[in-house]
N, C-alpha and C positions, 0 to 999 in steps of 0.2 A: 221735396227738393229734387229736381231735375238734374242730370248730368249729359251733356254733348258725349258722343260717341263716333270716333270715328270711324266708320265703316271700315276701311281699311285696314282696322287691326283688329277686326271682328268677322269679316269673309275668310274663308280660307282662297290659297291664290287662285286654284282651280276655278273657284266660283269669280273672284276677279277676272280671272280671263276667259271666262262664258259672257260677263256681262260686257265686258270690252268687244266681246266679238260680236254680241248681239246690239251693241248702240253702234257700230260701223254697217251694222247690215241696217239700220233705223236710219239712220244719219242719209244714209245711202242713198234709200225709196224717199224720205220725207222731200217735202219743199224748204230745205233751210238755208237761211242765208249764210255764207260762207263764215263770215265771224263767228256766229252762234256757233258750227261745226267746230271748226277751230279752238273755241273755248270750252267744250263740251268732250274733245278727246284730249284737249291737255289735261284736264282735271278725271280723265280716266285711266291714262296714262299715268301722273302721279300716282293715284290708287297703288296699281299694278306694281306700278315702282318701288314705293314703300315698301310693298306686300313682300317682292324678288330680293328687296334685298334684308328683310327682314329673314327670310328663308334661308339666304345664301350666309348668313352671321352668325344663325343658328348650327349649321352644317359645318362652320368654319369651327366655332366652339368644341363641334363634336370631333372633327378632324384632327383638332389640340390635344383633346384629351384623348385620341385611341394613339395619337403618336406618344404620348408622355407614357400611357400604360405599356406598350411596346417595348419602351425603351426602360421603366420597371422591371417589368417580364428579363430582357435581355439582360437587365442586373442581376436580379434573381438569380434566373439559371446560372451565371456566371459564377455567381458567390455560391449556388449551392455546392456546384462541381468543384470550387476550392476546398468547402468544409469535404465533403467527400472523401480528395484526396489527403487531408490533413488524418479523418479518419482512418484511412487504409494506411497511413504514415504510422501513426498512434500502434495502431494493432499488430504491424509488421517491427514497433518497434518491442511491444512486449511479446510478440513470441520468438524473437532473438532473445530475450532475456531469459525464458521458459528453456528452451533449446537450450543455450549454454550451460544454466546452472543445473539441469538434469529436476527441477523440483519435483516433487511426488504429484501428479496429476490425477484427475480435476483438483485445479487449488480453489476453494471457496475464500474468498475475501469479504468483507462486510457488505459489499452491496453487489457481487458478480461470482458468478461457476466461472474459471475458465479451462480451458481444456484446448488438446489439441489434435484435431481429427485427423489421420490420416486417409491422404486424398488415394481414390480409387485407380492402377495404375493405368496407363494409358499408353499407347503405340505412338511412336515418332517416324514420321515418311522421312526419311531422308532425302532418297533417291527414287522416285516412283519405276524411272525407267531399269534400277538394277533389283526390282521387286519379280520374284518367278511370277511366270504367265500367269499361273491359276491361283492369283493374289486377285487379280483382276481382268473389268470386265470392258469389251468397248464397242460402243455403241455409235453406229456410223447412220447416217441418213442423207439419202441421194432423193436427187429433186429432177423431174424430165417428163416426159410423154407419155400417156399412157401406156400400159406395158411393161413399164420398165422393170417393176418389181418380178417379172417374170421374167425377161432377161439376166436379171440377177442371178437366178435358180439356175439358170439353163448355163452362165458366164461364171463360174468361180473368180477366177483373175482380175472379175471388174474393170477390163479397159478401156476409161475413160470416151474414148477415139469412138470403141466400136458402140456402148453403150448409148451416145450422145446425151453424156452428164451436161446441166445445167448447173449442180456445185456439187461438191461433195463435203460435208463436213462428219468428224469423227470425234465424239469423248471418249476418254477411258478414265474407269472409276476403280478404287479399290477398296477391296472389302477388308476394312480394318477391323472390324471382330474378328475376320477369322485371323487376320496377321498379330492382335495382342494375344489371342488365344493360341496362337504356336509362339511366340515371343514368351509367352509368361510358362510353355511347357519345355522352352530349350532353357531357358532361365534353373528351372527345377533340375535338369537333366548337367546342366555345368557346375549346381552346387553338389551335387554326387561325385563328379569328376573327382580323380586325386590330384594334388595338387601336381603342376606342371601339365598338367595335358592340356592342349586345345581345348580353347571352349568354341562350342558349335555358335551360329549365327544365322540372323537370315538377312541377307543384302538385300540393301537399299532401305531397311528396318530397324530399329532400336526400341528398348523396353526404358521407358522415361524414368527416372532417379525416381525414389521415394520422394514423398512430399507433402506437408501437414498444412492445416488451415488451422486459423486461431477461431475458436467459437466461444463467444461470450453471451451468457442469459442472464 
């Protein structure tokens, strides 16, 4: 038993459109009558045509589906970052409860340790500009003609005018090790103090409150 086939959805298009280009380059040189040509590229044209849009249905299909997954995806993450914050909700609400009622820690419960770690302290910039100089450091870099770094050497003042700056830009950074590490030594130094006296400081700087995290295994 035989079965018709139509070429057309057994070429791939590529090969439909070598052989379209190769019956116009035949059609071309032949002696053919003009109807024969006529009826010869309509029915290769069709071909092609099925082929493109058979191609273009399938791409369409796919276009569907990467837009639907997309917008999966986009629910997703959506919905994960809810549960997230409902977790961080949950956790922040039982170490209020831990906190207030003082309970004896680690509490083990049937299925969880919990505990509450205290977080390691940390420095707060208030004021970077009312921080002493040698907190920090600053680091300028100028842009011009060759030479320039040597007129730098030779100009302290860096005048603009006489240098012929192209920009000048400058950061300053500070070194917050060393400023929690004299924060947490003036800290020690004011709990000595008697009571009423000044407690020392360093401007522009503060020693961050205590601070516990909930950890649960």
């Amino acid at each position: 038993m035989s079965t018709n086939t139509n070429p057309a959805t057994t070429q791939t298009l590529h090969a439909l459109a070598d052989d379209y280009l190769e019956g116009l380059a035949i059609l071309g040189d032949a002696d053919v009558p003009p109807e024969v040509v006529f009826d010869t590229l309509e029915g290769m044209q069709g071909d092609l045509a099925d082929k493109i849009d058979a191609v273009l249905a399938y791409a369409a299909n796919l276009e569907a589906m990467a837009n639907a997954r997309k917008a999966e995806a986009e629910r997703l993450t959506k919905s994960a970052k809810t549960l997230a914050n409902k977790v961080e909700n949950l956790h922040t609400y039982v170490q209020i409860a831990l906190q207030r009622t003082g309970i004896k820690l680690p509490l083990v419960t049937r299925r969880f340790t919990v505990n509450l770690t205290k977080n390691p302290p940390a420095s707060q910039i208030v004021n970077a500009d009312l921080l002493p100089a040698f907190y920090k450091t600053e680091t300028v870099t100028l842009s011009g003609s060759v030479g320039l770094a040597e007129k730098v050497h030779k100009i302290l003042d860096a005048n603009p005018e006489v240098l012929g700056l192209q920009s000048f830009d400058s950061e300053v950074k500070v070194d917050k090790k060393a400023v929690l590490s004299d924060l947490k030594t003036v800290a020690q130094a004011n709990l000595a103090k008697p009571e009423g006296e000044a407690h020392d400081s360093i401007p522009g700087a503060r020693l961050e409150p205590t601070s516990y995290r909930l950890t649960v295994r």
